[in-house]
Each structure stands twice: as C-alpha cells, then as structure tokens.
N, C-alpha and C positions, 0 to 999 in steps of 0.2 A: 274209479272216481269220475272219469269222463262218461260212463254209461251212467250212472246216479243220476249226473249232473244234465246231460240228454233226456233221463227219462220224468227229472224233475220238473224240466220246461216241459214236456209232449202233455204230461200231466195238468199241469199248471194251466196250459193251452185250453185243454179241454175244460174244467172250470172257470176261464176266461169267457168260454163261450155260451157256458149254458150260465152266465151270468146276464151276459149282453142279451141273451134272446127273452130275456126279462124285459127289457125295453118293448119289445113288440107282443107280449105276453099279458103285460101289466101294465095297461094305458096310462092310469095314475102316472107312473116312473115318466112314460115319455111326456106329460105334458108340463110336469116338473122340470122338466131338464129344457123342454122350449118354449117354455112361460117365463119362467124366471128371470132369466137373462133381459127378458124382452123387457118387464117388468122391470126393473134395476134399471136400465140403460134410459125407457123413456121417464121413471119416475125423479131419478137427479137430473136428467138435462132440463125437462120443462120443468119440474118443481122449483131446483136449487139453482139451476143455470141463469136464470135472470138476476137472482141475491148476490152469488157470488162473484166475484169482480176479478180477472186473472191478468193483469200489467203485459201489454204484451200478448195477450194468444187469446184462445178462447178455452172456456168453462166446459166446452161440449167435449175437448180434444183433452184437455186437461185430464177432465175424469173418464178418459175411456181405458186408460191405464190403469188405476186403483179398480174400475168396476170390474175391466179383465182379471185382477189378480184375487180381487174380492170373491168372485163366481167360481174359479177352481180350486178354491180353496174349500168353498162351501162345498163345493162337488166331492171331496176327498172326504165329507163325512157318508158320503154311498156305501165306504169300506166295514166301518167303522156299525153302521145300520144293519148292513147285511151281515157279516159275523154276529151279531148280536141275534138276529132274528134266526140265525141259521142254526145258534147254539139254543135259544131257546125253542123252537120246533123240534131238535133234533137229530136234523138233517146232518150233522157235524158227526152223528152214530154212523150212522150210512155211510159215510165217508171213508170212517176209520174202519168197515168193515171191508172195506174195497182194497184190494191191492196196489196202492198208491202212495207216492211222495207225501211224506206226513207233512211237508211242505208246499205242497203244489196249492191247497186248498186255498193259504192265504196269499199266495202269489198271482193265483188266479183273479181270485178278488179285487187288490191291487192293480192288476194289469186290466178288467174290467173298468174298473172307476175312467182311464185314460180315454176310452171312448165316450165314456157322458160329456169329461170335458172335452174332448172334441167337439160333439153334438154343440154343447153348450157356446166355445168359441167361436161354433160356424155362424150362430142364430145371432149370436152379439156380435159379431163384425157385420154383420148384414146391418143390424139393428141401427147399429153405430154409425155406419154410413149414411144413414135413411136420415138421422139427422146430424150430420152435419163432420161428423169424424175423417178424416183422412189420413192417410199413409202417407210420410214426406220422403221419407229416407232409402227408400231401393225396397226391392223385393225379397231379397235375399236377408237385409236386416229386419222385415217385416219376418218369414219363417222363424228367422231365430228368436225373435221377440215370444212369439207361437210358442216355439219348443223349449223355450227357458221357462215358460207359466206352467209348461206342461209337467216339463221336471220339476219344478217347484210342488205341483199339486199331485205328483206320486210319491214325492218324497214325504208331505205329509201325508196322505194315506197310510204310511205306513206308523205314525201316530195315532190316528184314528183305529186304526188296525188294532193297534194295543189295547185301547182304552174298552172298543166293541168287545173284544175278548175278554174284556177282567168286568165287564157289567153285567146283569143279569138278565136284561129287558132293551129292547128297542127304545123307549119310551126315555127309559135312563141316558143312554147315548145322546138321542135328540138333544136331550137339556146338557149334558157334561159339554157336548160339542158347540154349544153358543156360547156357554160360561168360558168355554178356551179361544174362540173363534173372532167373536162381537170385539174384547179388548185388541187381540193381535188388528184386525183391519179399521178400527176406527181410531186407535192410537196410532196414527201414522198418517203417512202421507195420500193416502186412495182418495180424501173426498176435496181436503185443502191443504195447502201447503206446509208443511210442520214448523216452518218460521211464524206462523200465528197462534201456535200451543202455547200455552205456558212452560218456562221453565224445565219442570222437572216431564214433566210431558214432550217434551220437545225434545228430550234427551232419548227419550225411550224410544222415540219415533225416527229417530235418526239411528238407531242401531236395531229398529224393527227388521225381520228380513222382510217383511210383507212390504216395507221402505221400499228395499232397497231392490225389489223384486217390482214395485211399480214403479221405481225412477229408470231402473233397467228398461223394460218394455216403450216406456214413455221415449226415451233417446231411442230405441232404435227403430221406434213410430215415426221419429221426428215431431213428438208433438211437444216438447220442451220450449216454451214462451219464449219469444224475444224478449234480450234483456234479463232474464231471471238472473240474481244471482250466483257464483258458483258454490257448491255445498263446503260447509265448512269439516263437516263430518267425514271419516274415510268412508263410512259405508258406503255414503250416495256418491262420493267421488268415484267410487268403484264398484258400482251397484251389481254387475254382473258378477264380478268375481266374489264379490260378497253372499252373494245367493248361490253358485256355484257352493261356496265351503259351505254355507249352510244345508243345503240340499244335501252333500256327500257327509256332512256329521251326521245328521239325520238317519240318513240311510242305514251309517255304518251302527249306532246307537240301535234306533228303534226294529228294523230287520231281525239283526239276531233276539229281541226282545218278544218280538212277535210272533217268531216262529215257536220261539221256547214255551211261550206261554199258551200256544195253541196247542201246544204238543201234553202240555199238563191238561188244559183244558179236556182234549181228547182221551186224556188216558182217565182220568176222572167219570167219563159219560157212561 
C-alpha cells in the first residue's frame, strides 16, 4: 500500500511537471496568468476605488482580499481546461497506455494548477503594493493568509477537475466554469461589504466560503477597517476555520469523485 501510495505521488510528480513546462511552452498560458491579475487589481482600485466609500480604511486594502481570492479561484479552472483538452486530444489514451498510477494523471493536474496561483499571487501582491496595499499584521500571518488561498484554490480544482472530466470540449468547461464561478465571488464579500446586499443575498454571502475565505486573508492582512462592525454570521466570526471545513469537505467529496470518474473516462478511450 505504502509502495502504491510512493509510486502514486513519483507519478503524479512527473505530470505536475510536464504540466508547468506548459507555462514556458505556451506563451498564451504565461501571459494569462501575469496579465490578469495585474488587470483585476488596477481595474477595481482606479475604476471603483474612488465610488466606493469603506468607513474607516481604504477601498484599495479593502479589495485586495476578495481580488486575491477571486484570482485563485479563477486559476483553479486550469484543472478543469486541461483535462478537458487532454481528454479530447487524446493524450489521456497515452496515459492509460503507460505504466502508471490511474491516478497520478489527475493529481498531477491538480498540483500543477498550485504554481499558476503562485505565479498569479506573486504578480498581485507586487501589483497590490504599487498601489497602495499593505501588510499590517506580521509576516508570518501575511504566509498563512498565502497558504490558506492557496489551499482554498486546490481544494477547488478538484471540482473543476470533475466537471473537465464529465464535458466534452474545452470551450464547455470555459462557459460551465463562469456559470459556477461569477455567482460564488460576486455574491459575497470580495468587492463590498455584504452588510449592503439585500436580504436574501446577504445571507448567502455570509455563508459563502469565498466570504469567508476573503474575510480570512483580510484579518491576517490586517487590512480589516477601523471601526467595521463585528460579523454577525459564524462564518465571518471564524473565517479561517470555516474555509478550513470547507476545503477538507471538498476535498474529501470531489477527490474520490474525480479520480473515479477519470478512471471510467479512461477505460472508455
């Protein structure tokens, strides 16, 4: 079981990598991954940052939380892209003819996706800085704020993962991934504060995890406004531990869904 499970990761590795070397192979991908961000960060601080009014802090610090959780999230449809293109090319035959972990393929995938949002992170905290963003809270709360987006945005890949697998076409994913993606981070807290939704909106937004995955980052930014209220919802009361259970349902859920289903995939080719 332990040699399976050794030869599953050595596996997985190697798919991880001739994933990433896509980056430097396929310009397109790299200018995707340091456009966008930059894009996103200057388009709501100079567009919206002047309209919107934040009591206490500023608009620029505000939304560099939602934009970070925004952008990894969007990055977690790379999974979901690539299996789709890879099932319909083929490449997924080749796979299944190699001597390999019938699961390493989509693990690899998965564990690829981690370094775009790195890439992506890097160029938006840079970005973020340039105008006007700062770090209050220590250094140390600054990494975990990092590595809780980060596990937030593998744990959905592995949704995306699913979806890539069960569609026929790239082109499909694209569109299924905004249909799922656009509600999760605009019903929520990423661009204003969810005390200004209406009602039933307001509800969904406070037990979004994308919520509570940017109220998270945001406190350990230190970028949470003087004065702000304190949340009335447990999620945002406990933003971190709430994306935590959300990440590890996720996991535990779409994982064995995705392998299972790649594995029919495969034996179907």
């Amino acid at each position: 079981m332990i040699k399976q499970i050794r030869l599953a990761f050595a596996d997985g590795s190697v798919i991880a990598k001739r994933n990433v070397i896509k980056i430097v192979r396929v310009p397109e991908v790299l200018v995707f991954v340091l456009i966008s961000p930059i894009m996103f960060v200057g388009l709501f601080a100079f567009v919206f940052g002047g309209s919107i009014d934040i009591p206490g802090g500023s608009y620029r610090e505000f939304l560099m939380g939602g934009i970070f959780a925004q952008t990894v999230i969007f990055g977690a449809t790379f999974t979901g892209a690539g299996l789709a293109d890879d099932m319909q090319k083929g490449i997924i035959n080749r796979f299944r003819s190699l001597p390999m972990s019938q699961s390493a393929v989509v693990f690899g995938r998965t564990a690829s996706d981690v370094v775009y949002n790195v890439l992506s992170l890097i160029i938006m905290a840079l970005t973020g800085l340039l105008v006007g963003w700062r770090i209050h809270n220590g250094v140390i709360n600054a990494v975990f704020a990092f590595a809780l987006l980060l596990f937030f945005a593998y744990a959905f890949s592995w949704i995306m993962a699913l979806v890539g697998l069960s569609v026929p076409s790239v082109e499909v994913i694209n569109n299924a991934s905004f249909i799922v993606i656009f509600p999760l981070t605009f019903i929520a807290n990423t661009f204003v504060p969810s005390d200004n939704l209406p009602g039933p909106l307001k509800t969904f937004a406070e037990w979004n995890p994308v919520s509570s995955l940017t109220q998270a980052v945001r406190e350990l930014f230190g970028n949470i406004p003087l004065g702000t209220p304190e949340p009335t919802a447990w999620p945002l009361q406990n933003p971190v531990i709430y994306t935590l259970i959300w990440s590890a349902i996720i996991l535990a859920i779409f994982v064995p869904l995705s392998v299972r289903r790649y594995r029919r995939a495969a034996a179907k080719s």
